[in-house]
C-alpha positions as a LaTeX table, in Angstrom:
\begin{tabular}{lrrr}
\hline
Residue & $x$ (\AA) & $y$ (\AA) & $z$ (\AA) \\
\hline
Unk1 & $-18.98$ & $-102.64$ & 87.24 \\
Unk2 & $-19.24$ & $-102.82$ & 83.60 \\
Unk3 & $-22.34$ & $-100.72$ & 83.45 \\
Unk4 & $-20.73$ & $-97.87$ & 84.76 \\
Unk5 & $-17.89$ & $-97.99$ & 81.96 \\
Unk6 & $-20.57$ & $-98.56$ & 78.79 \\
Unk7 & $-22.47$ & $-95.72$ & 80.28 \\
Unk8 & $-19.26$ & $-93.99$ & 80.70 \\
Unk9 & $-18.48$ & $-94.63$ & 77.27 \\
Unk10 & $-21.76$ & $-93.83$ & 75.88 \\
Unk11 & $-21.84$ & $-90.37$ & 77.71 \\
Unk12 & $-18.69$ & $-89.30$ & 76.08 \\
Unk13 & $-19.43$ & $-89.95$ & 72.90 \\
Unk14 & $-22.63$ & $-88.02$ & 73.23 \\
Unk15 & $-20.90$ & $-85.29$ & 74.84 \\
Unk16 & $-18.22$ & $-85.42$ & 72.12 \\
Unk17 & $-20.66$ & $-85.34$ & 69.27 \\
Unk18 & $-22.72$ & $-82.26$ & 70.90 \\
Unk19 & $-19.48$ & $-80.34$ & 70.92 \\
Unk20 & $-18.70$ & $-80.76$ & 67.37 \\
Unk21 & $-22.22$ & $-80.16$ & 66.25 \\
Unk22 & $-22.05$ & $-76.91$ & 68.24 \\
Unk23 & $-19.17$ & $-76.03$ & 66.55 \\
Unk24 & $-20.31$ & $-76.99$ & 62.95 \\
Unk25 & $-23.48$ & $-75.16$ & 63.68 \\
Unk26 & $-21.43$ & $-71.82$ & 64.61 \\
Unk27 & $-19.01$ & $-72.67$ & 61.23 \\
Unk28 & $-22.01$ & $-73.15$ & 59.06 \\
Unk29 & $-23.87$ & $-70.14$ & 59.87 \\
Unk30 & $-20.71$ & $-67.93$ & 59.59 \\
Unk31 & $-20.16$ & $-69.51$ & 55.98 \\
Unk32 & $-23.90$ & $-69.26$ & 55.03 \\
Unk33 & $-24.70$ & $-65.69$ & 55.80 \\
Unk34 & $-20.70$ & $-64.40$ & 54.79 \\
Unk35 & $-21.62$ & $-66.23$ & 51.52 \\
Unk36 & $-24.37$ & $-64.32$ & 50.96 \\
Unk37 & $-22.27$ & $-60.94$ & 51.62 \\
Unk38 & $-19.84$ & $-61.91$ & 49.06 \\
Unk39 & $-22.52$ & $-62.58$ & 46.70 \\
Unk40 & $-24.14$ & $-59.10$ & 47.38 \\
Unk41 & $-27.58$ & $-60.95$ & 46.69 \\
Unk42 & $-29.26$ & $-59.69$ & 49.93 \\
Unk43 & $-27.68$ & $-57.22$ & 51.73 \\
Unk44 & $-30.62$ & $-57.06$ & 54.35 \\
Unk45 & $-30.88$ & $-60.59$ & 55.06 \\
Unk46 & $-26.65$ & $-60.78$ & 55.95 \\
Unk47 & $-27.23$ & $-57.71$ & 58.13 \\
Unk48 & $-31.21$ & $-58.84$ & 59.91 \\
Unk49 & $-31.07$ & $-62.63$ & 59.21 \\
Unk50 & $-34.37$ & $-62.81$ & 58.45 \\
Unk51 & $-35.93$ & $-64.74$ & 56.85 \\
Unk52 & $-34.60$ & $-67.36$ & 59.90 \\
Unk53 & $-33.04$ & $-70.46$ & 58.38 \\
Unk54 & $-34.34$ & $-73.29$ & 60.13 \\
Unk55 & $-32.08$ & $-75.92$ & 58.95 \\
Unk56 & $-28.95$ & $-73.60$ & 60.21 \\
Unk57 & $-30.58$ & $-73.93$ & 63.97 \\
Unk58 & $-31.09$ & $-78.12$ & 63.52 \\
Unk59 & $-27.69$ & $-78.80$ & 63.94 \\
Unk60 & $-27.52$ & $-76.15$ & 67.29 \\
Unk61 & $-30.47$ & $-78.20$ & 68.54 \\
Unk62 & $-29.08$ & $-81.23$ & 67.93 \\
Unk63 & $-25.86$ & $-80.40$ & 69.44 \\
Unk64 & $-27.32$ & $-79.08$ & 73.02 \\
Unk65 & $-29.64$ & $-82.38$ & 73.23 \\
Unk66 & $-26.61$ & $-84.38$ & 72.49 \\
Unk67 & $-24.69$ & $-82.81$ & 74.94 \\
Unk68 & $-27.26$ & $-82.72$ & 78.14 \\
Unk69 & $-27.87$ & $-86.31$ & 76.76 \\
Unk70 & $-23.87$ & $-87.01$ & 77.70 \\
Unk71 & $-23.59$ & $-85.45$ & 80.59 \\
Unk72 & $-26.51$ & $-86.93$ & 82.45 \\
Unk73 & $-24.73$ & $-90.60$ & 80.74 \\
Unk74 & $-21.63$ & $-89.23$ & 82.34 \\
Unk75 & $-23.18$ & $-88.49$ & 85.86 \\
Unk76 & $-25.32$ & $-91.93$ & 85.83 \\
Unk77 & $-22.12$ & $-94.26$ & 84.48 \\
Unk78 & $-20.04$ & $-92.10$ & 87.48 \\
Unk79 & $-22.38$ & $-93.04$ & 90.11 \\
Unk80 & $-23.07$ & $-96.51$ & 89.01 \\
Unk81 & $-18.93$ & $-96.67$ & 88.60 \\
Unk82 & $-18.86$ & $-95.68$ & 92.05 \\
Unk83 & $-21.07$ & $-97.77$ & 94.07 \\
Unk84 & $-21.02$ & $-101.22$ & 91.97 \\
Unk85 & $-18.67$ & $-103.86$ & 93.71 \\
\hline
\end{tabular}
């Protein structure tokens, strides 16, 4: 019975922590490329993106693995939490 509420836990947090990396990902990017516009440095680059930042898509990567990662925790602890006397 106590499996099912660590891996309960556990897929929570994960879930938790892919939502706010999603987030921070969509917060950075806004900040990063409206920086840029205010700057007038490259208009091209606010308007194409390009060249791609791969550090701003990290964080969106992160964030999706972290959250599948959860939900299958959540479906496993709710199953074991289920059928454990």
């Amino acid at each position: 019975m106590l499996q099912g509420h660590i891996i309960l836990a556990m897929g929570g947090f994960f879930l938790l922590l892919g939502i706010i990396f999603i987030l921070g990902n969509r917060r950075e990017k806004k900040k990063y490329y409206n920086s840029i516009l205010l700057t007038r440095r490259d208009i091209k680059e606010s308007i194409t993106h390009e060249p791609d930042r791969p550090w701003l898509h990290a964080w969106q990567i992160g964030g999706w693995t972290s959250f599948i990662v959860g939900v299958v925790l959540l479906i496993i602890g709710g199953i074991l939490w289920y059928i454990a006397p």
